[in-house]
Every structure is written in C-alpha cells, then in structure tokens.
N, C-alpha and C positions, 0 to 999 in steps of 0.2 A: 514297425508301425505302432504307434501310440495308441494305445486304450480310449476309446469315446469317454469311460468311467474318470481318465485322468485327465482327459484336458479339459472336460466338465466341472471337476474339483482344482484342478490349477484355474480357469477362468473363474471362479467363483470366489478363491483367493485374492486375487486381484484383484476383485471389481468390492470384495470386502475390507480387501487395504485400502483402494482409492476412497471407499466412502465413508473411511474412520480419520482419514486425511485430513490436517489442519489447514483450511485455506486462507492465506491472506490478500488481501487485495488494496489495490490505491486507484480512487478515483479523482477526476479531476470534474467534477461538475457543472463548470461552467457558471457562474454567478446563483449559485442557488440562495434563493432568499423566500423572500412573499408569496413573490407571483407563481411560481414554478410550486410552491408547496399547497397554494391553492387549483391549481391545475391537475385534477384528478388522474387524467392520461398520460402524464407526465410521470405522477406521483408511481401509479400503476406500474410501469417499468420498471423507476429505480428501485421501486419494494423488490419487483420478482430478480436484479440484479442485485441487490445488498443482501438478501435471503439465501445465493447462490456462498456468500463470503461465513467464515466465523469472524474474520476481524477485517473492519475497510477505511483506511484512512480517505478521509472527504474531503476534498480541496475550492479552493473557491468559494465558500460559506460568506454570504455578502448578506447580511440578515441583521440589523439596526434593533429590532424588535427582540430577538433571541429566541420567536417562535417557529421559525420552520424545523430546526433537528427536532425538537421535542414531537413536531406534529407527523415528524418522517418516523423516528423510532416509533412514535404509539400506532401508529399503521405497519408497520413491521411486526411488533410484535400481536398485531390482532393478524396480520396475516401469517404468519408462521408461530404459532401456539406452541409446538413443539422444543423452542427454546424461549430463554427468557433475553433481550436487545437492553443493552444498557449505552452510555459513553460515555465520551470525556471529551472535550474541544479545550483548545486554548482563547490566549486573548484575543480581543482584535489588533490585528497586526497592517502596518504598512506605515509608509514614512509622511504620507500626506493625508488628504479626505479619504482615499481610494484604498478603505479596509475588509482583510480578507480573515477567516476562521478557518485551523484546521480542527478536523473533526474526527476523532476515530468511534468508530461504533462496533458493537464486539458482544458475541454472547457470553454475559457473565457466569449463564451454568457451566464453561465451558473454559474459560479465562478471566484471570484477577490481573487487578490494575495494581504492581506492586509499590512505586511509584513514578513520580513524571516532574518533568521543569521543562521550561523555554532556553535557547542557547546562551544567553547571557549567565543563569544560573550557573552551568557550570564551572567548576573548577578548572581553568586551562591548563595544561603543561608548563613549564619553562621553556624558551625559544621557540614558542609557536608565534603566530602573528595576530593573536586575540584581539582581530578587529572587527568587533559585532556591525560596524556600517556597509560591512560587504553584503550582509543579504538585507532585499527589502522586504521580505518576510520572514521573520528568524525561525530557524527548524524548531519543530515542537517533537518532545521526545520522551516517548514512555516505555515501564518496563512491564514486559507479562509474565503473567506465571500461567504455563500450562500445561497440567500435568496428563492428560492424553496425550502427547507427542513425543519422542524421543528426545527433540532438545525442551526441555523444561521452562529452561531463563532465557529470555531475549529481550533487545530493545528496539525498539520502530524507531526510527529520525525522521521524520515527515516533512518533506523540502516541495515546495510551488516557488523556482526561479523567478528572477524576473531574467522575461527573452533576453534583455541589450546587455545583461550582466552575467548571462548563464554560464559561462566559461569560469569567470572568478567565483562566482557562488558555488559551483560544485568541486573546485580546489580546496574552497573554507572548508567544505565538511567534511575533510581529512582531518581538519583542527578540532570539528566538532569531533569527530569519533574517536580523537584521542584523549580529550577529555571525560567522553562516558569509560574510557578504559579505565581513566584515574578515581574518576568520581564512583562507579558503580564496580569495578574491578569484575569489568569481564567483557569477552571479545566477540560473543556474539549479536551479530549486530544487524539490523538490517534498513539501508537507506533507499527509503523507495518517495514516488509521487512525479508528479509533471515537471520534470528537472529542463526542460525544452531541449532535451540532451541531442541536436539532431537539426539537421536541414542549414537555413541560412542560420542559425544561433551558436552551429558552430564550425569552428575550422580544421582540419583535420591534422595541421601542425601544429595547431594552439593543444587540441586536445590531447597530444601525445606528452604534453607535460603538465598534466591538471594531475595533478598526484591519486587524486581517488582513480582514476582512469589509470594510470602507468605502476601502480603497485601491485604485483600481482596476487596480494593474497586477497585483493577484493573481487571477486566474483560479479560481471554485468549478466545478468540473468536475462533480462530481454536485448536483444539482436538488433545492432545497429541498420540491420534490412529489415526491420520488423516493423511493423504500419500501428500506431494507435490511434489514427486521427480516422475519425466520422468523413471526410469529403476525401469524395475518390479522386478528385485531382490533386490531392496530396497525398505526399509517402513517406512518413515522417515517425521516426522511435522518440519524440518526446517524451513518453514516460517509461520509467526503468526503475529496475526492481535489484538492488546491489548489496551481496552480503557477504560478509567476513564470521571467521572462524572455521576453524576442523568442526568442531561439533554442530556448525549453522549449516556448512556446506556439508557434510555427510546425513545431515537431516531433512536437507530437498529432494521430495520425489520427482525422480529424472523425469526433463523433460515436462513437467508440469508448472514453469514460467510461461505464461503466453498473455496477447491480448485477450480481453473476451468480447468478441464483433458483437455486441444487441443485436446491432443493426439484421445481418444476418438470421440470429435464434430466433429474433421476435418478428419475424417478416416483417421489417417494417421499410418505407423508404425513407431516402436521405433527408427529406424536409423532416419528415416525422423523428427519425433518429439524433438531428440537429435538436429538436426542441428539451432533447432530455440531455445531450452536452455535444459537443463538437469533440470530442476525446472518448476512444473505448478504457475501461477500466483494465489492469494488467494485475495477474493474479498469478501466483505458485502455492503451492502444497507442502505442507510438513508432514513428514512421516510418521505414522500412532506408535505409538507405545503398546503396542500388543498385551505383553504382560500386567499393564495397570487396566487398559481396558477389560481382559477376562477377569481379573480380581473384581471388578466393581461391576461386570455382566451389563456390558453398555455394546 
C-alpha cells in the first residue's frame, strides 16, 4: 500500500510540472476585427482564453484599421499582470478584397521572437514544386527561443486553408517545411491552425497521399474524431496541431493535445459561444526544463 505522504508529493509533482508547462495554442477566431474588439463580452472571453496559452497563433484577423490586436493584447496584459503580452502578425493576406492577418501573441518574459518571414521568403529545395499560388493564404512562420522548456528552438508555420483547396494546401506544407529545414537548419517544427483538415473538405483517399499526412515522422496531435467546432450539429477536427522532430516529439507532454471547449468552462450557450468564434481553440504543452527553472528559482 502507498504512503498518503507519497502520492501527496507525486501529485504535487505533477500538478508542478503541468504548471511550469509551455502551452501553445491556435485559434481560429472567426473575423475578428472592430466590432468584436469593441464588444466587451466578447472581448472578456477571449482575454480569459488567450491568458490560459504562453504563445496563440490568431487566425482570421480581418481588421482594415490595425486596432483591434493592439486593443486585445493591451487588455490581456491589464488582465494578467503577472506576464508581460507582446506579438507579431503578418501581412494582409488573400488573393482578392477578402483579407485575413495571422497573429501570434506570446509572452515575451517567457519567449523571444528569433526570427520570422512569409512562405514565399523562403529558400525552397531543389525538386520541390515552389508554387506559392497554392495557398490563399501564405503560412506565416516564426522562430522561438524558449529557454524554460526542454526543446529550446522551434518554428510555428501558421496555415488558415481555404475549405475548396485544403487538401493541396496542406500537401504544400511539406514543401514549406522543407525549406525551413534548409533555410533555418532545423527539424523542429510545428504546423498548427484551422487547416479544415476534416468533414466534406476532405476525402479519405485524397488524404492518404497529401505527404504531410502519409510521412510518418510528422506527428497529427489532435484526432481525426476529435470535435473543434462550437455547433453541436457538427463533428469536425478542422483544426490540428502537427509536429516533427525527436526532440519536438519527445518534448510534448503526453496527452496534453486537445481542444479547449469555452463553451463548456465558461457556461456559456451556443449563441453566446458562436459570438466569440464558431471554432474551439487546440492547445498542447511543452515539457519545462527543470534544471533552468531551479537555476533562475521561477
């Protein structure tokens, strides 16, 4: 029989690793712009869900003006004092009127932005098929330095398919993450965001030869039966969370890929949970680095 004294100090281990844990997350928020960043109960939510992340790729940033992230981080960081909220977004992107922003937002006491470019920047390989017209929104792709975690170096690829092309779009970014190997010379990697990887957008024979899907050193972290959509009459893994590398994949705390339901934590109902996105945000954990956290008594 175990000691009450031991699994007191084992639970207490745990619950001290989970909460030294690097989370990441990707949201898909649904047109946020003006109106949603003047809607304070709206606003409300996303604070207490971006608050839960250290770094959160924002998808769907439809904002003309270029004031809503600034008015979302400065309310982030009046509501969590305890860190300091910074970001980085890219251009506006999309092939016609209908432009989108990705946004990553990340606590800076906690991660450096090492550097970043749009997919076209890169350096492609020889014999790849370097056709930037395949996405209509080109991945935005930055590199962190974190030195609380076990893996240190990594790169975020941050991809919002479009539906009718989602199959070719996430074949490309097999080309895109061969050239961050070239360009940045290193393999861990992680390609997350609303890929619509899922439902009628895709086919289950198509998908078995989309190369990021059929190689197996990439790792799909959230679960083809796994739900991220806000309306209960859908059941759909649109957004997914996919990494490569030994030291990327021995640095995910097990089992800490999942959606995160709002809907659920904040009781709220489905009108009310529609109005902050029709999409749960999908989040997993990096494992701390023990020994740098005790050195620096964090």
């Amino acid at each position: 029989m175990k000691s009450p004294l031991l699994v007191t100090c084992f639970v207490g281990l745990c619950m001290w690793h989970i909460a030294l844990s690097l989370k990441i997350c990707a949201f898909n928020v649904q047109s946020f712009g003006e109106a949603k960043a003047k809607n304070k109960k709206v606003m409300g939510i996303l604070i207490k869900i971006l608050a839960r992340c250290d770094l959160c790729l924002i998808q769907e940033v439809r904002d003309a003006k270029g004031e809503a992230i600034p008015t979302l981080v400065k309310d982030l960081n009046s509501f969590d004092k305890s860190h300091a909220y910074s970001y980085i977004e890219s251009m506006r992107l999309g092939k016609n009127t209908y432009k989108e922003q990705y946004v990553y937002i990340y606590k800076k006491d906690v991660l450096q932005v090492r550097e970043h470019c749009q997919y076209p920047e890169l350096e492609r390989g020889e014999g790849t098929n370097n056709d930037t017209e395949v996405f209509s929104r080109e991945p935005f792709i930055v590199r962190f330095h974190s030195p609380t975690t076990l893996v240190k170096d990594f790169v975020l690829v941050g991809q919002h398919t479009c539906p009718k092309t989602a199959m070719k779009e996430i074949d490309e970014l097999y080309t895109v993450f061969n050239g961050i190997c070239k360009k940045w010379k290193t393999e861990n990697v992680v390609i997350l965001g609303d890929l619509n990887a899922a439902c009628s957008y895709i086919t289950v024979r198509g998908f078995r030869a989309v190369r990021l899907r059929s190689d197996p050193k990439f790792r799909w972290l959230i679960r083809d039966e796994q739900d991220t959509t806000v309306r209960q009459k859908t059941h759909c893994a649109y957004d997914r969370i996919v990494i490569h590398g030994r030291e990327m994949i021995s640095g995910i705390v097990p089992d800490s890929a999942k959606p995160f339901n709002f809907k659920e934590e904040f009781h709220l109902t489905e009108d009310e949970a529609l109005e902050v996105s029709d999409h749960f945000p999908v989040e997993v954990d990096l494992k701390p680095n023990h020994r740098y956290l005790l050195r620096h008594e964090l």
